[in-house]
N, C-alpha and C positions, 0 to 999 in steps of 0.2 A: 504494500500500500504506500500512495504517496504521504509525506507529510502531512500533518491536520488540514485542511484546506477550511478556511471561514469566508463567508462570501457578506460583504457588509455594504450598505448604505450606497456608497462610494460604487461600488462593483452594479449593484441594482440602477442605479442611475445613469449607468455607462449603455447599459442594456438597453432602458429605457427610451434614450437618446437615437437608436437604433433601433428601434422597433415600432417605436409608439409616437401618436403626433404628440406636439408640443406642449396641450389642453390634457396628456393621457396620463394616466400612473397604474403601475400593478397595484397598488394599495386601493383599499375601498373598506366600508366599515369591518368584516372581517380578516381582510387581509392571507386571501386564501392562496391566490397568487405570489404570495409575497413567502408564506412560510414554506411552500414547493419549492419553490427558485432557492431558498438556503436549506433546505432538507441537501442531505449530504449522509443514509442513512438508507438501508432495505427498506424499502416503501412500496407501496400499491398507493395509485392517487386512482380516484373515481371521480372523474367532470363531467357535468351536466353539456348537453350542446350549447355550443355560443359561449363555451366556459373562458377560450383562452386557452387551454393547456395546450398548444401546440407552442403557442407564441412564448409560455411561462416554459416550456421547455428548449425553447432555441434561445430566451435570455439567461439561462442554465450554460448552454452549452457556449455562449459566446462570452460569460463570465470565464467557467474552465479554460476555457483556449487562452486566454491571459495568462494562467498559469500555467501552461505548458512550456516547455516540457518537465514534467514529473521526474523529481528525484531518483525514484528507482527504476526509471525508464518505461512504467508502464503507461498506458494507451487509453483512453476513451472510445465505447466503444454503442454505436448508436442504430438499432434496429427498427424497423418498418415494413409493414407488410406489402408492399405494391412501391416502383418502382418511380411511379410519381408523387409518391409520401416522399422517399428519398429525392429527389429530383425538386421537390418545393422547400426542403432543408438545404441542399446547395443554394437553392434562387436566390434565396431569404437572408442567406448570412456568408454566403463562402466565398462572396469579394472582404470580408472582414476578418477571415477565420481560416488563413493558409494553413495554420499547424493542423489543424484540426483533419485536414482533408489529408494530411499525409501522415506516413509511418512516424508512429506505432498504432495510430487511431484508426478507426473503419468504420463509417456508414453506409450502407447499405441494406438490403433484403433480408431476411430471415433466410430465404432464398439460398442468396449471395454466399450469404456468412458460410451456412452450411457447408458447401462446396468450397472454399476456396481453405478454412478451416479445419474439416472432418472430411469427407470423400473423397476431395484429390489428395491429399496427404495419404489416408488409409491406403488409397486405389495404388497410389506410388510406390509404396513401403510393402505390399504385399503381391504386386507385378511387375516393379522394377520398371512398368511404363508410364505416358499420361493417359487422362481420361482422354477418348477423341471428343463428346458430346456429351453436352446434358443439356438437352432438349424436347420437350414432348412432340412435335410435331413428326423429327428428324427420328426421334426413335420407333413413334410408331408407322412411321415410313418404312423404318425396316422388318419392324412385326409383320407389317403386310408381305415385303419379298418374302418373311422366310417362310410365313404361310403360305403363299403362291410357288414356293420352288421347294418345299420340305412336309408342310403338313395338310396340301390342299384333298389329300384324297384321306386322308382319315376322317373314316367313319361318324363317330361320335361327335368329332367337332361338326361336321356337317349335320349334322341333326339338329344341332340348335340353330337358335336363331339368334343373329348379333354376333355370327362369331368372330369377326374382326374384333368387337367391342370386348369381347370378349377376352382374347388372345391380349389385345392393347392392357388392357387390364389389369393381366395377372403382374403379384409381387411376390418378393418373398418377405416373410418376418423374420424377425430375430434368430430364428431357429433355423433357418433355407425350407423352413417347410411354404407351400403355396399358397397364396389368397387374395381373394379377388378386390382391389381395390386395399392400400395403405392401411387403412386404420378398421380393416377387417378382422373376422377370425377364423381359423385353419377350420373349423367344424362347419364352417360357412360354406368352403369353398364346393364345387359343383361335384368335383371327384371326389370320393371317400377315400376312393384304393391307390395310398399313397405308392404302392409297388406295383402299381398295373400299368399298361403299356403307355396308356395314352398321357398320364400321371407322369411317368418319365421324360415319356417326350417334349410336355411344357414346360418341364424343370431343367430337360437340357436348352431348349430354345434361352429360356433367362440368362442362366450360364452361361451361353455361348456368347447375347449381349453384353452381358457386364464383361467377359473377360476381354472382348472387342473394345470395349470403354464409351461403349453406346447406353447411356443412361437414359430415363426419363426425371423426370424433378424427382419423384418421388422416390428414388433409387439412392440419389444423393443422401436420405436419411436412414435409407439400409444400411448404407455404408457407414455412417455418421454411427450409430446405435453398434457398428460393429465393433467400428474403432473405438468405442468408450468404455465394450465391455473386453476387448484386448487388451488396451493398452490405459487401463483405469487413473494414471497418473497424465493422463491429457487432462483430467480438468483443472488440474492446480497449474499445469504450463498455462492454460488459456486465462487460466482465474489471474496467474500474475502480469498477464499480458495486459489484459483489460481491469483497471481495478475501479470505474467507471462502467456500468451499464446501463443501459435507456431503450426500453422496450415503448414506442408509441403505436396508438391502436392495440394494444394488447386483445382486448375483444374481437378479434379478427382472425387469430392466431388458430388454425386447427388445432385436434389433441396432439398430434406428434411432434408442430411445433412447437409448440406449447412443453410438451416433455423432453424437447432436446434440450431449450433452455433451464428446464427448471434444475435438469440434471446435472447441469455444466453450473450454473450460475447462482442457483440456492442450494444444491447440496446437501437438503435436508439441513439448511440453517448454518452449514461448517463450511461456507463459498468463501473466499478473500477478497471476494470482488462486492461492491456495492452495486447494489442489482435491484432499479424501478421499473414499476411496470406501470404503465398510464393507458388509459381508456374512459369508457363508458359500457359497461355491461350491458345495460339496456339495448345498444345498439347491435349485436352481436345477431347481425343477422345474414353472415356468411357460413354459416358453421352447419347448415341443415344437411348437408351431405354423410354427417356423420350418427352414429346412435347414441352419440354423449351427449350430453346436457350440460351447457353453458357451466354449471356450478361446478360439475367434473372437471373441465376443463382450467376455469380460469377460478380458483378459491383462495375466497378475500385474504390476506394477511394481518396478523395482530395488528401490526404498524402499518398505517392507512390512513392517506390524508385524503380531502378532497372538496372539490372548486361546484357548489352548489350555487354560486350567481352565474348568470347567464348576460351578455352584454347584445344577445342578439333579439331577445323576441320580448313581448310585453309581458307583463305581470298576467293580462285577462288569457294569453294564451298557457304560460307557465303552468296557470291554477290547470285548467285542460290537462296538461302533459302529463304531470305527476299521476294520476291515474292509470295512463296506461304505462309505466316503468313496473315494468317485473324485479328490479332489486330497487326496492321502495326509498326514494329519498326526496327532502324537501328542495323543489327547485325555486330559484328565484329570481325575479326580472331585476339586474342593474341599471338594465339599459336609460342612457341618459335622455335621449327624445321617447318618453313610455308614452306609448301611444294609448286611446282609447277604444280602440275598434276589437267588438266582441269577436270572437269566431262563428262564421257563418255557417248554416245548414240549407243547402241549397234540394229541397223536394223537386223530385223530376218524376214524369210518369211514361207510359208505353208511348204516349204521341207526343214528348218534347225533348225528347234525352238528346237523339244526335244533334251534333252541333250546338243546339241551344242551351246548354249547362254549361260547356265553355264561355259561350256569347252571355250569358245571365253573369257568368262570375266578373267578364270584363267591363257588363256594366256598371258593376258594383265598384269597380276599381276606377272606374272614369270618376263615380258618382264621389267616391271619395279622397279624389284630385280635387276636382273640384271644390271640397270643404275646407282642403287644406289637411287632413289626416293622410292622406299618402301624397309623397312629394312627385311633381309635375316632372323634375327629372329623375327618378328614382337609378339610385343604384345598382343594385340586384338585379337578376332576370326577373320575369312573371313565369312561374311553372305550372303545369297540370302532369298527375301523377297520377300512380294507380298501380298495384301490387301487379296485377298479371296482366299482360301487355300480347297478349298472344289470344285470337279471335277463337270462340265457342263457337259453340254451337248455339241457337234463337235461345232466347231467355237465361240465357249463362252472360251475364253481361261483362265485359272487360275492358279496357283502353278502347280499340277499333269502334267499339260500341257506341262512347260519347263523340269520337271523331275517326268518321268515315274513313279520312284521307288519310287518316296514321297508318303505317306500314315497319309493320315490327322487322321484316325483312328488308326492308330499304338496305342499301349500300351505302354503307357507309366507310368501308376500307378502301386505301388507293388502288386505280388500276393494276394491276401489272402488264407491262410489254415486254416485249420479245426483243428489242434493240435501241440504243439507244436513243436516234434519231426518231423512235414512236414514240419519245417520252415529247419529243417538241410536236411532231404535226399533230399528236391526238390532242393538245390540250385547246381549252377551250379561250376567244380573245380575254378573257380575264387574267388582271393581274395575279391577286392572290393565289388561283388555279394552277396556274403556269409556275409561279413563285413551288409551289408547292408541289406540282411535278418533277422541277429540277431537284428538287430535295431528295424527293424517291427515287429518280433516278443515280443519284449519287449513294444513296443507302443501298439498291439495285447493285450495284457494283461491288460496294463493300463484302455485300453476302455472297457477291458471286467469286468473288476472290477469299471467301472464308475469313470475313477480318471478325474479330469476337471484341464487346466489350469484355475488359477484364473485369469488370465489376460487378459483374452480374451475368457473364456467360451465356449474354443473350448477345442476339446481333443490335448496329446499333439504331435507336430511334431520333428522328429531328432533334429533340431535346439531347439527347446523351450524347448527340455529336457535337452539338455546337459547346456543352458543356466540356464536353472532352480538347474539343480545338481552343477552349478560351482558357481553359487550364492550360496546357500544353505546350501550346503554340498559336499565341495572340497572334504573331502576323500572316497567318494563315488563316484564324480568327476574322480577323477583320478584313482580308481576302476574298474570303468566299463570303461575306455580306454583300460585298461589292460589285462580284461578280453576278452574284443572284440576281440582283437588282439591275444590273446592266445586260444580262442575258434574260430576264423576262421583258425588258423593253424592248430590246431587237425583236423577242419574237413577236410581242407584240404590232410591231411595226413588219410581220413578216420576214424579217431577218435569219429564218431557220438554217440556213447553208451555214453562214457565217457562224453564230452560236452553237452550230454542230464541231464547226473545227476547234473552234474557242476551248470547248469543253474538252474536245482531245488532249489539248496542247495544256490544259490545265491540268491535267486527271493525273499526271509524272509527277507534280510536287504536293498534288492532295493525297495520291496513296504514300509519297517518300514518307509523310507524316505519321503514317502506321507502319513504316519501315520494309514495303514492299514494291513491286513494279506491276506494270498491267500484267497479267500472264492467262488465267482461267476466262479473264472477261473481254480478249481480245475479241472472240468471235462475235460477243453480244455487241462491242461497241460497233464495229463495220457491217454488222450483219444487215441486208435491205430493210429499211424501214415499213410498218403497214398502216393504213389509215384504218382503225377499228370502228365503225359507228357501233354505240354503247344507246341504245335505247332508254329513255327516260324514264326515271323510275319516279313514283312520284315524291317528294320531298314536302309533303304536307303544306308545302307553302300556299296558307289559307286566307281568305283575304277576312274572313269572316273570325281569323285569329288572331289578330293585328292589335295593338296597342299605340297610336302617333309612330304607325309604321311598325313596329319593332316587334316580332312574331313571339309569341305562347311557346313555348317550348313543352312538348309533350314526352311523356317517358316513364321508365317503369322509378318504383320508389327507389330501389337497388343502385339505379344511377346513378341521382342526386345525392345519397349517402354523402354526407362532409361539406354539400354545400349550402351558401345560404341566398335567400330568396327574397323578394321586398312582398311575393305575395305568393301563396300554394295553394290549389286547387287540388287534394284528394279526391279521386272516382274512384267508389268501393267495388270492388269488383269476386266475381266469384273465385272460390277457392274449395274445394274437394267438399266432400257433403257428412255433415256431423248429423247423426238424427235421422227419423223419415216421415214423411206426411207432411202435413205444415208447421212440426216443430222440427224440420229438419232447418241446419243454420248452415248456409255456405257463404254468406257475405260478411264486412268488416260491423255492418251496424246490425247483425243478428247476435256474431259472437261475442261482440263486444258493448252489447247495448248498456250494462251497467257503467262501465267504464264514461261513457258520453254521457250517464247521469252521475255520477263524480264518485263512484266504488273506486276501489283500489283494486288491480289484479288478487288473487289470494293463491296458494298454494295448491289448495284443491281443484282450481280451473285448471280444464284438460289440455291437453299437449298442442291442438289447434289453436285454442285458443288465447296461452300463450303466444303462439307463433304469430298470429293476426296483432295482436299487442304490439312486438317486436317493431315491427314490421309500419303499425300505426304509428309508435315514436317514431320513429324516425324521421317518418312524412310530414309528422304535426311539428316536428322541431328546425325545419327547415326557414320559414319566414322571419323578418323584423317586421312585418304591420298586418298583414289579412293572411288569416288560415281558414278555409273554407272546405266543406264536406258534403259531398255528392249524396242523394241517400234514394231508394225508390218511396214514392209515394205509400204502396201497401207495406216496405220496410218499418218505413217510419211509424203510420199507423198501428204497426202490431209492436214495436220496440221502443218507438223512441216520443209517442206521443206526448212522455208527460215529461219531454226535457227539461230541465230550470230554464226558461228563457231571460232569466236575468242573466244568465251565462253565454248560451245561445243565443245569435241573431237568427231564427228562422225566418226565409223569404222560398216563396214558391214559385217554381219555372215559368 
């Protein structure tokens, strides 16, 4: 461990000055923010949404990095589940915080960590090679050849259905025995007869991947759980490595990452590392894949702080929220402009829901520009949400439901071409289009020439290149801004020949940058160019969803997780069937009709309806001024008729 470290007054204020406007301070009457940023101690912190804890954690880290580097040479070390949690911890602070980004520290992925920590190390140390891959895509590309050239004619796998899905699937546990899916169990899996033909066969197929170094994500923690019960003194290496650890999103964490850490970094209480976990329980709505339950997973610790004012949403919505939180705690409005706008309940019936539930909620949003309660240039987006975004069947109502034109299928991933020169003729005379082709095109290449981030052993994306050149190598940095900008103008201007060679004659000193030469992407870059016409798909662009122009943004709840909104639109939507007759409950306002009359979840509520709760927080905790609630007309009437409407605005479609 480094020396005592105290973070005072002085330290908070340096943070401050960086992070927060001029009018901002972490303190507020209790000071919740303020005792996390100097906690320095194994801790769980629990934050309500709109808490801050992201921000009280990057004035955490931008304190430490002052002290760096640490006496005994160890590291700080900072996890995240998703790659742009990492990627908005660079944005935010890492023009301030050079040490911090290099040896002996590591932020990154849980992902990340694992692999570059426990698998490639193990993988090295007991086959003398490297990994080639840890990739889902890339792996299960090869499941398929070797069921195509080794298992396509047995029997029993041809009998099922799914058997690619199937084959993609299988893992081993801890033991090399087989099962289907990580965080399964061996009594689960489809074959009993661990000595029977077909039983060997899929155990030598695994085998033969790993020892190739073809990984899938989830392999990386086979390996990881191998190496810890080999080589049991890896976790006092790792512990003294990092004696600083910061888990954000904890609530996100499956159970296996979840137990990689707890094993490496709590140790049953005897870790050497200081080791936070930060989240919100309540939101823990990634985790359905598995047969644990949230308290299995992620269980509180004695020492446990947590950020219960909220700086994003009104007091009138707050009261709402705290109901439907499955780990019961008091939430509370800070926020400085607290608005007075109740949450709305918007009744719709069989002849007004499509489109007009939308169109009702934005007149609501005019009407309250107009008073001066939501600001005329607002912030935030305007959202409409809704749990399941995938169209039923007549009377299973979902997303598509309230609006036609949404298209859960839409494309929204870039083209891919076949040669360079289609990255220019296909794109459209749009700047930003075009701008954003040549990006892909340049990441096109990257992959075609095998270039990996080291960070995360994925290939790279927009963000983690431009992060990576502006670390690296600013005047290549600031290059290829230049160039972007000067080759989407040409083409704009029809200039494609010219910006064709441009980009050749550039592409020597952008790959020298990763320390290679054209080689593999020669043939892509010369190869004849083709004009693709890409048929319109529709992009919802509704005129009837429009706010002074500026379009409704529709989506599932899952989406907007983590962000925030000046106004949210909930459409309840169906979900699998609890009950039968007309007490059967498949929507948010049957299972949850207490809740919208201010019960609290309890223990005894069934496993759906938990899940619906989950699922409701998050959607209800997105806004700062109007949270509004879709509900059917006979819904309402059989659940919700005797809502407090001094809580509720009820207004009908």
């Amino acid at each position: 461990m480094p020396a005592e470290t105290n973070i005072t007054d002085k330290d908070i204020k340096y943070a401050e000055s960086i992070l927060l406007n001029e009018d901002e301070s972490f303190k507020d009457d209790k000071n919740e923010r303020i005792d996390f940023i100097r906690n320095l101690e194994t801790i769980d912190l629990h934050a309500v949404p709109g808490s801050g804890k992201t921000t009280a954690l990057l004035a955490k880290l931008l304190i430490l990095e002052r002290k760096l580097p640490f006496e005994d040479g160890s590291g700080i070390l900072v996890i995240s589940h998703t790659n742009n949690a990492v990627d908005e911890i660079k944005n935010e602070i890492g023009e301030y915080c050079a040490k911090l980004f290099s040896y002996p520290n590591f932020i990154g992925t849980i992902q990340s960590f694992v692999n570059q920590y426990l698998a490639k190390p193990f993988f090295n140390q007991v086959t003398k090679e490297k990994i080639s891959k840890i990739n889902d895509d890339f792996y299960n590309e090869r499941v398929e050849n070797y069921y195509n050239n080794v298992l396509r004619d047995n029997f029993w796998l041809n009998k099922r259905a799914n058997t690619l899905d199937f084959l993609q699937n299988i893992r081993f546990d801890e033991n090399n025995m087989l099962i289907s899916g990580i965080n399964s169990k061996t009594d689960d899996f489809a074959l009993k007869n661990t000595s029977g033909k077909t039983y060997r066969k899929l155990s030598k197929m695994k085998n033969i991947l790993l020892n190739q170094g073809i990984l899938c994500y989830d392999d990386a923690y086979y390996l990881a759980n191998r190496y810890l019960i080999k080589y049991p003194q890896i976790k006092n290496l790792i512990q003294k490595r990092f004696s600083y650890v910061f888990v954000d999103e904890m609530q996100d964490m499956d159970i296996h990452q979840h137990n990689i850490l707890e094993k490496i970094f709590y140790n049953n209480g005897n870790s050497k590392s200081i080791y936070q976990r930060i989240g919100d329980r309540n939101q823990a709505i990634y985790s359905g894949g598995t047969n644990f339950k949230l308290e299995e997973i992620w269980k509180s610790r004695e020492n446990t702080l947590k950020i219960t004012g909220s700086y994003r949403f009104s007091k009138n919505i707050a009261d709402v929220l705290q109901n439907f939180a499955l780990n019961s705690t008091d939430i509370k409005s800070i926020k400085l402009e607290n608005t007075e706008i109740k949450p709305h309940l918007l009744i719709y019936n069989d002849d007004n829901y499509q489109c007009q539930v939308v169109q009702r909620f934005i007149k609501i949003i005019n009407e309250l520009k107009l008073d001066d309660k939501i600001p005329a240039d607002y912030k935030y987006p305007i959202k409409a949400v809704s749990w399941i975004t995938k169209k039923k069947e007549d009377n299973k109502n979902t997303l598509p439901d309230y609006c036609p034109k949404f298209n859960k299928n839409k494309s929204t991933s870039k083209t891919e071409y076949t040669s360079l020169e289609s990255y220019l003729i296909n794109s459209k005379n749009n700047y930003k289009e075009i701008y954003n082709n040549l990006l892909n095109l340049l990441l096109k290449i990257l992959r075609i020439e095998n270039v990996i981030n080291i960070d995360n052993d994925r290939y790279y994306t927009k963000r983690s290149l431009f992060w990576y050149l502006k670390k690296n190598n600013k005047e290549q940095y600031e290059k290829l801004k230049l160039k972007l900008y000067d080759w989407s103008t040409k083409i704009i201007k029809g200039k494609n020949s010219e910006v064709c060679e441009d980009i050749k004659d550039y592409l020597d000193g952008f790959l020298g940058v990763f320390g290679i030469e054209k080689n593999k992407s020669i043939e892509f870059i010369n190869r004849v160019p083709k004009k693709i016409i890409v048929e319109e798909k529709n992009n919802f662009d509704c005129h009837l969803c429009k706010i002074n122009n500026k379009k409704i943004e529709l989506g599932s709840v899952h989406s907007v997780k983590g962000e925030t909104h000046t106004a949210t639109l909930y459409l309840e939507s169906f979900y699998q069937k609890d009950g039968s007759g007309e007490n059967a409950k498949s929507y948010e306002s049957q299972r949850l009709n207490k809740q919208f009359k201010n019960e609290k979840i309890t223990d005894s509520d069934n496993k759906r309806t938990k899940k619906s709760a989950r699922i409701a927080y998050v959607g209800f905790s997105r806004p700062t001024h109007l949270l509004a609630f879709a509900v059917h007309q006979d819904r309402y009437e059989k659940y919700l008729f005797d809502i407090n409407k001094d809580v509720w605005e009820v207004i009908e479609v």
